[in-house]
C-alpha positions in Angstrom: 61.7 33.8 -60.4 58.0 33.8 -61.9 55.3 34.9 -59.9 52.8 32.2 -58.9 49.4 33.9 -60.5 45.9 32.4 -59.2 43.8 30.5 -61.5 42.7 33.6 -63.7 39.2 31.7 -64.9 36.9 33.1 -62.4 37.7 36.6 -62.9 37.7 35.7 -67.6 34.7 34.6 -66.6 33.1 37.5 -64.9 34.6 39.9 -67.2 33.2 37.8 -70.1 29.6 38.6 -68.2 30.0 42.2 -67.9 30.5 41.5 -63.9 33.3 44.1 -63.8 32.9 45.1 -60.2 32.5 41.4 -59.3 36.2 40.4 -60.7 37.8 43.7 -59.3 36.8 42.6 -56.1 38.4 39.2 -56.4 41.5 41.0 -58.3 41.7 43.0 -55.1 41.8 39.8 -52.7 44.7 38.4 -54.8 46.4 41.6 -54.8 46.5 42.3 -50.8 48.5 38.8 -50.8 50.2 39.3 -53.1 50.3 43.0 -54.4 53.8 43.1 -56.3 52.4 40.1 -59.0 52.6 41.6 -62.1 50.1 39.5 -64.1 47.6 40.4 -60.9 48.4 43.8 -61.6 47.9 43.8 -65.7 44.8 42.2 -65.1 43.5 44.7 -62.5 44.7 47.6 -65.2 42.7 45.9 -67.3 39.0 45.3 -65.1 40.0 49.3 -64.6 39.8 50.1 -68.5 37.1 48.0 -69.2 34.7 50.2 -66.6 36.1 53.2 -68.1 38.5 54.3 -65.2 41.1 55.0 -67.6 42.7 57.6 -65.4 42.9 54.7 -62.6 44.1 51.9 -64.8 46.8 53.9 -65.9 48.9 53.4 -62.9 48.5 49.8 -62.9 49.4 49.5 -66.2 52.3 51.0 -65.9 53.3 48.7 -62.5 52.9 46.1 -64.1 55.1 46.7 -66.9 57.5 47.1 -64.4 57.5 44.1 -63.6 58.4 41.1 -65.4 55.4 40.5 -67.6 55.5 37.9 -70.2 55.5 38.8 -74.2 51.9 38.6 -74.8 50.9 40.5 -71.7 53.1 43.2 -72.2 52.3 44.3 -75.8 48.8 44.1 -74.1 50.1 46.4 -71.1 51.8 48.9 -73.2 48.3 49.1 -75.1 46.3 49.7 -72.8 48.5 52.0 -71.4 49.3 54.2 -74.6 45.3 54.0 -74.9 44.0 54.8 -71.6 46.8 57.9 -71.8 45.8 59.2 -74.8 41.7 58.9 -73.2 42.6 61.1 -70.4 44.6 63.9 -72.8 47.9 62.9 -71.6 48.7 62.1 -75.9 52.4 63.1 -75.7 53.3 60.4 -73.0 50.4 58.1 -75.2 53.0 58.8 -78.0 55.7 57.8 -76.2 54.4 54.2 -74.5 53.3 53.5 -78.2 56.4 54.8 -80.1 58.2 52.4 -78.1 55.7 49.2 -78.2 56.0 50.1 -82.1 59.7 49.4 -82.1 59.5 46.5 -80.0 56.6 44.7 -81.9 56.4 46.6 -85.5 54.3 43.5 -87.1 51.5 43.8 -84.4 48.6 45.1 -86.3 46.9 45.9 -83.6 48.9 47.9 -81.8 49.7 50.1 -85.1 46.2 51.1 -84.8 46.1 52.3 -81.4 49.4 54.0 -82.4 47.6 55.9 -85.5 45.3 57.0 -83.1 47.2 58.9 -81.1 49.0 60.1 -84.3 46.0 61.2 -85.3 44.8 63.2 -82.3 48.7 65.0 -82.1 47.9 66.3 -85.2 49.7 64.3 -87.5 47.1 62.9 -89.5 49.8 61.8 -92.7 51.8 59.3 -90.5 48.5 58.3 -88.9 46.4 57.4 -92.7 50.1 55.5 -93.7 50.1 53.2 -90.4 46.9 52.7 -90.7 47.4 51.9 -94.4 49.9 49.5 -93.6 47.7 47.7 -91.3 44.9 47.3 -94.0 47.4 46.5 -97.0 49.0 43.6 -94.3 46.2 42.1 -92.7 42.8 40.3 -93.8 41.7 38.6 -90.6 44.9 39.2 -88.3 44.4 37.1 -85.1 46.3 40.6 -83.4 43.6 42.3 -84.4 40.1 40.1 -83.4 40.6 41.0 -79.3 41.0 44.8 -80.0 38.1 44.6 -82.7 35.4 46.1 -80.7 37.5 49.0 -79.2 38.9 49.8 -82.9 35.1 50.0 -83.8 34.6 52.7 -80.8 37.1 54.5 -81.4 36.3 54.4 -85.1 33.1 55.6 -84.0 34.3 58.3 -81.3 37.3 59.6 -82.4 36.5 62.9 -82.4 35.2 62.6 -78.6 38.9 63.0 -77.6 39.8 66.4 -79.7 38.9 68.5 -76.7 41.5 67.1 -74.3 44.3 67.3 -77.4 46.4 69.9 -75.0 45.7 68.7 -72.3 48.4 68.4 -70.0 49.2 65.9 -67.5 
């Protein structure tokens, strides 16, 4: 049975604000009534990443992919999941949550970024430059792509940030 999710506008709406803390509060309310909800969940995950608690995102990502998340919401789970793992220096289980999103959705532009990126940052800088190929030689203005522009432009612009937590173990 789906889970009854709570009119999500108010907490878009903060988040589209910058009112991070305001919407985790209200995420928080939902989630004491009903804390098993995995959209609730995603969307928590989510407030999480976007304050730069990757570390404490990650768990909630990963809950919610537990549970029965719908198509677009999971590809969005297992992003931010492979992502905020690969932040923290945890890159082989990054690897992993991404190998597997990029069997499941392999024409999801987006995602093949976020993929090349951890490719990139194990070392394996050939497979990363062909994904990343593949994305530019198949896309012009992919819709997959617009929501995940500005963190593709950070990490464009920080990739090298990451480099000391390569080794990094869990």
């Amino acid at each position: 049975m789906a889970e009854r999710v709570p009119d999500l506008s108010l907490v878009r709406h903060l988040k589209a604000k910058g009112r991070y803390e305001e919407a985790e509060r209200q995420l928080r309310i939902w989630l004491d009534e009903d804390p098993e909800n995995p959209r609730l969940v995603f969307e928590m995950a989510v407030i999480l990443d976007n304050q730069g608690r990757e570390a404490e995102a990650i768990d909630f990502y990963q809950s919610a992919l537990d549970g029965d998340l719908d198509g677009a919401h999971r590809i969005d789970a297992m992003i931010g999941l492979g992502s905020s793992l690969r932040v923290v220096g945890r890159v082989l289980e990054s690897y992993q949550v991404l190998e597997k999103a990029h069997h499941e959705y392999p024409h999801h532009m987006a995602l093949a970024v976020f993929y090349a990126l951890t490719l990139e940052q194990m070392g394996n800088y050939g497979e990363a430059i062909s994904t990343l190929l593949q994305v530019i030689a198949e896309t012009g203005r992919e819709e997959s792509l617009d929501v995940y522009r500005p963190a593709i432009r950070y990490y464009r612009d920080h990739r090298h940030d990451f480099r000391s937590s390569r080794n990094k173990k869990e």
